[in-house]
C-alpha positions in Angstrom: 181.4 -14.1 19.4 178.6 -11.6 18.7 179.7 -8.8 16.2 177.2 -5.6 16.3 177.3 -2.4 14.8 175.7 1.0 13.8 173.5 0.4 11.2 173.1 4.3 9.8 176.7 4.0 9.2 178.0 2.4 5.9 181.6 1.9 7.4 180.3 0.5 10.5 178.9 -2.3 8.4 181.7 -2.7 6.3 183.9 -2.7 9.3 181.9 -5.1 11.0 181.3 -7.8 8.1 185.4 -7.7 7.8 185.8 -8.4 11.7 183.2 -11.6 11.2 185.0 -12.7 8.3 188.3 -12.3 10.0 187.1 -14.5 13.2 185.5 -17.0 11.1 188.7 -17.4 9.0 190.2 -18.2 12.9 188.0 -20.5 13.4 185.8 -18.7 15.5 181.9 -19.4 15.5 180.3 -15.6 14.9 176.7 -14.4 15.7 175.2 -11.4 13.9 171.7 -9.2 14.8 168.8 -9.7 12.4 168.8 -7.1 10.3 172.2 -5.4 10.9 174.3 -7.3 8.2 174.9 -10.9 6.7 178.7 -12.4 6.8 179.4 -15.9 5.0 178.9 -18.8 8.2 177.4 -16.5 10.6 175.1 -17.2 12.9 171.8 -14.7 12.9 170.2 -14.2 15.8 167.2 -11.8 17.3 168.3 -8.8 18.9 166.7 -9.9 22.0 168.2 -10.4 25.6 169.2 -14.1 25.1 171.1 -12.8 21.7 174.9 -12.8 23.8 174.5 -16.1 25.6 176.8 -18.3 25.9 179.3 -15.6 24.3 182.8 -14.9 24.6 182.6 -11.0 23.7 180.3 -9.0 22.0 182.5 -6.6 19.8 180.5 -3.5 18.9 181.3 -0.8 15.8 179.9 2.5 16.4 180.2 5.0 19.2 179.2 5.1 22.6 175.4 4.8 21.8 176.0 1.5 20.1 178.0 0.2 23.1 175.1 1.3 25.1 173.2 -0.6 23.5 174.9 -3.6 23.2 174.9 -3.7 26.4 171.2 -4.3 27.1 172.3 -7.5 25.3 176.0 -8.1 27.5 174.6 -7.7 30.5 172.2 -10.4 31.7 174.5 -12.7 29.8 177.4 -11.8 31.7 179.4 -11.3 28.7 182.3 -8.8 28.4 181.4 -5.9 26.0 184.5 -4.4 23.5 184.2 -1.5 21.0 185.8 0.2 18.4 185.1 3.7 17.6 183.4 5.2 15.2 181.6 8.0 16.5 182.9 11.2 18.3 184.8 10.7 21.0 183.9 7.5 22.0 185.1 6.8 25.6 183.9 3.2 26.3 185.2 1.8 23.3 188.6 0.4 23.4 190.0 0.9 19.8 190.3 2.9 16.7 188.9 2.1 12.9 193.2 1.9 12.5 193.4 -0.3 15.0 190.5 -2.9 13.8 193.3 -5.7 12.6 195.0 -5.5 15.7 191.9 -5.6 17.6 191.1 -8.8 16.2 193.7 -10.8 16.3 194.3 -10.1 20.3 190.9 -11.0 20.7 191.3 -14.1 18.6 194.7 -14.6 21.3 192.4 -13.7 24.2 195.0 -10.6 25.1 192.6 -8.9 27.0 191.8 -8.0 30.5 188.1 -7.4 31.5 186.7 -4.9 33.6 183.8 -4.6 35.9 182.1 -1.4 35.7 179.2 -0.4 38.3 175.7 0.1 37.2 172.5 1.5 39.1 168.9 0.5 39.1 166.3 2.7 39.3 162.8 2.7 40.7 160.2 4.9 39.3 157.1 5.5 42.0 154.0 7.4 41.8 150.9 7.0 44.4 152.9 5.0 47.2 153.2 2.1 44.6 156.3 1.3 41.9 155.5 2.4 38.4 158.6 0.6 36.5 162.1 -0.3 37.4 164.9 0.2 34.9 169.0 0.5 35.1 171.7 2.3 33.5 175.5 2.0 32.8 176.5 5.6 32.2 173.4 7.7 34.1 169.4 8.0 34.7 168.6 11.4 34.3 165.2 13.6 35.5 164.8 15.7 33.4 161.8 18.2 32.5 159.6 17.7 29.9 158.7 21.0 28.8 161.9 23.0 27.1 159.9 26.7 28.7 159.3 25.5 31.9 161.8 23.6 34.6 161.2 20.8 36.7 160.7 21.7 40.5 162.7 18.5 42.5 163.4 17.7 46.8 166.8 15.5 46.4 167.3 13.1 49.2 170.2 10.7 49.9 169.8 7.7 52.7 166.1 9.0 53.1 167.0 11.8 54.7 165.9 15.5 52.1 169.0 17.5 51.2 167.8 20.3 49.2 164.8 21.7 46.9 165.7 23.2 43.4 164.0 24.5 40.7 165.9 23.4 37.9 166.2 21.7 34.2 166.8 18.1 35.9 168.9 16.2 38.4 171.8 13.6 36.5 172.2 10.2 38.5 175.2 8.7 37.2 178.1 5.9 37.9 181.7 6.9 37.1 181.7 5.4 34.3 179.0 7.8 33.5 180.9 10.7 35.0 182.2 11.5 31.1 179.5 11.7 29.6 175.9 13.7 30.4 177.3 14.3 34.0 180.7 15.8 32.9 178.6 18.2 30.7 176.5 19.3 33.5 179.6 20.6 35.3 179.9 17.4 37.5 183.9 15.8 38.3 185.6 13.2 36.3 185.7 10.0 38.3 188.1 7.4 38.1 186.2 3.8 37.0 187.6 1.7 39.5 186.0 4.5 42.1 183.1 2.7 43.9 180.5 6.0 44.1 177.3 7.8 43.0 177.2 10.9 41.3 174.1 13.1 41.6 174.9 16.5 39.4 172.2 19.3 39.0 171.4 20.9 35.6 170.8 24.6 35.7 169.4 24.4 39.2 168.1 28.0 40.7 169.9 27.5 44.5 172.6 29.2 46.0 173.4 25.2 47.4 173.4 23.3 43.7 176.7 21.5 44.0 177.5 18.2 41.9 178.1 15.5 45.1 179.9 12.5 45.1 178.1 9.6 47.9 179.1 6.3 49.4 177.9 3.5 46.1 176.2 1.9 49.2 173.5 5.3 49.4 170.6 5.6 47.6 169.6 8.5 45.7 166.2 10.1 45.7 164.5 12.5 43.5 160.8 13.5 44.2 159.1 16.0 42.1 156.9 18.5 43.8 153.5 17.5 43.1 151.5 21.0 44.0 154.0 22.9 41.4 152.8 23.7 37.9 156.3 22.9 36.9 156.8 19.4 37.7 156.0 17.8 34.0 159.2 15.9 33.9 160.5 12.3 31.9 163.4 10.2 33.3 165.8 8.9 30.5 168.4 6.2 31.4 171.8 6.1 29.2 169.4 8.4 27.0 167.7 5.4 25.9 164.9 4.2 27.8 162.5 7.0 28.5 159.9 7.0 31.3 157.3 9.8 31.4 156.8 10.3 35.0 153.6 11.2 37.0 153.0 14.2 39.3 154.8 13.8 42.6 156.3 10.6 41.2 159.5 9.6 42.9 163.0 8.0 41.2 165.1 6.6 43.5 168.7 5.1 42.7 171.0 2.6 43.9 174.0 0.5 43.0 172.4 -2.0 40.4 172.5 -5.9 41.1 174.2 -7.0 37.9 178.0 -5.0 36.3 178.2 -4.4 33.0 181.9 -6.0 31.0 184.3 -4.2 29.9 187.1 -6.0 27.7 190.1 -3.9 27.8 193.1 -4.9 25.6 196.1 -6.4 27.6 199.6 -4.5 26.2 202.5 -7.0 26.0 204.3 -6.7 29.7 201.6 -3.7 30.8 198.7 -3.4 33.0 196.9 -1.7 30.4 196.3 1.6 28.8 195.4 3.1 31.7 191.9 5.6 32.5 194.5 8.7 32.6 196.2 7.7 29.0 192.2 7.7 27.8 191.5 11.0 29.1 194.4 12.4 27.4 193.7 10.8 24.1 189.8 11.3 24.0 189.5 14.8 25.3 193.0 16.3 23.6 194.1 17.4 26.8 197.7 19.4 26.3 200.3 17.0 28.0 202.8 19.0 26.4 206.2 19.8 28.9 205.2 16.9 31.1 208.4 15.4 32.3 207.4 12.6 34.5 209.3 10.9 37.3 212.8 11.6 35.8 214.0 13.7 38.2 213.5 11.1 40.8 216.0 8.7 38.4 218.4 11.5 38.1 218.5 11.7 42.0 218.7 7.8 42.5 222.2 7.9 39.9 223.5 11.0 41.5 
């Protein structure tokens, strides 16, 4: 197994050099990033995209930033990604620093389910030809580049033009995504097993600036107006990989070719913890008062 983790964070790396020595001690063969931290038999490899091969899981400490990037790593390996928090709210990970012991041993039992979880690819184009391709888990966002001026966009879905705005940027995201940057940006909370696109406006000046929901077979478009003196703009994807986009360019989105894995951790006689329980838990929403289906029990003894 690969064991990662945030290296600014002291108890990420302490966290992290107990997991490896906890798998080792199972008999587990472990793989660590150059650079990141040394555990006694551990394997160190580069942090390149051949680093997860051959994996069962890559576990990652940190928050959702680190699980971002450890997927770069997951993905073309087709290995299943698991996390445990130790950011902020940390909605891809699957477990608390409390929860580390327990973590490890289901892991080392293989008690764990593993999710798909959509991606999109993204093609960047400028003067009729491509400029870079690049692909995100959570979102690819357009975004401009200058903080006092906005970024003047025509949206298009299935190559048909939808609207012009004037705005701060346009958000791109999957649902898994739909938590994070697009969530802020006022767009809805979609459920992961969903199969959709999300494209969600930031600050856009039009009375017709709604966040939209499409089919995950559509593809979404976003060409910057080339005669505006507003149309400086970047394109960030999972807020890591920036592109600085030319005048007029063009991004265009689609469902990407390759999922990202999620391991999720299987509960004794459950189907799981369940995207509604995670909700609750990571945003604090008040459940208080919630009485569930016992009425419908109390009718069926009547």
């Amino acid at each position: 197994m690969l064991v990662t983790a945030h290296t600014g964070k002291q108890t990420a790396l302490r966290s992290a050099r107990l997991v490896a020595e906890r798998l080792t001690a199972a008999g587990i063969a472990v793989r660590t990033l150059a650079g990141e931290f040394s555990s006694p038999g551990a394997e160190v490899v580069p942090a390149s995209s051949g680093a997860a091969a051959g994996a069962e899981l890559v576990i990652v400490l940190g928050g959702d930033g680190s699980l971002l990037r450890a997927a770069e790593l997951s993905r073309p390996a087709g290995v299943p990604l698991i996390g445990v928090n130790l950011g902020h709210v940390g909605f891809l990970a699957e477990a608390e620093p409390d929860g580390l012991t327990d973590l490890v041993e289901r892991v080392v039992a293989q008690h764990y389910l593993v999710e798909e979880r959509m991606t999109i690819d993204v093609t960047v184009c400028g003067d009729g030809s491509v400029v870079t391709s690049a692909w995100a888990l959570n979102e690819a966002t357009v975004e401009k580049a200058a903080r006092e001026r906005m970024v003047e966009v025509i949206i298009e879905v299935d190559g048909r033009p939808l609207s012009r705005w004037g705005c701060d940027g346009v958000v791109c995201s999957t649902p898994t995504g739909s938590t994070a940057y697009a969530f802020s940006a006022g767009g809805p909370v979609v459920w992961p097993e969903v199969e959709a696109l999300l494209m969600v406006p930031i600050s856009a000046h039009s009375l017709f600036a709604p966040p939209m929901v499409v089919s995950p077979h559509s593809v979404l478009a976003v060409e910057l107006i080339a005669a505006s003196e507003t149309s400086g703009a970047v394109l960030w994807c999972d807020g890591r990989r920036k592109v600085d986009l030319p005048p007029g360019g063009r991004v265009e989105v689609r469902r990407g070719a390759l999922p990202v894995l999620l391991a999720r951790l299987q509960e004794p006689g459950a189907r799981g913890s369940g995207f509604t329980d995670r909700l609750v838990a990571k945003f604090g929403l008040p459940v208080a008062g919630w009485r569930g289906r016992s009425w419908e029990d109390a009718g069926e003894h009547a």
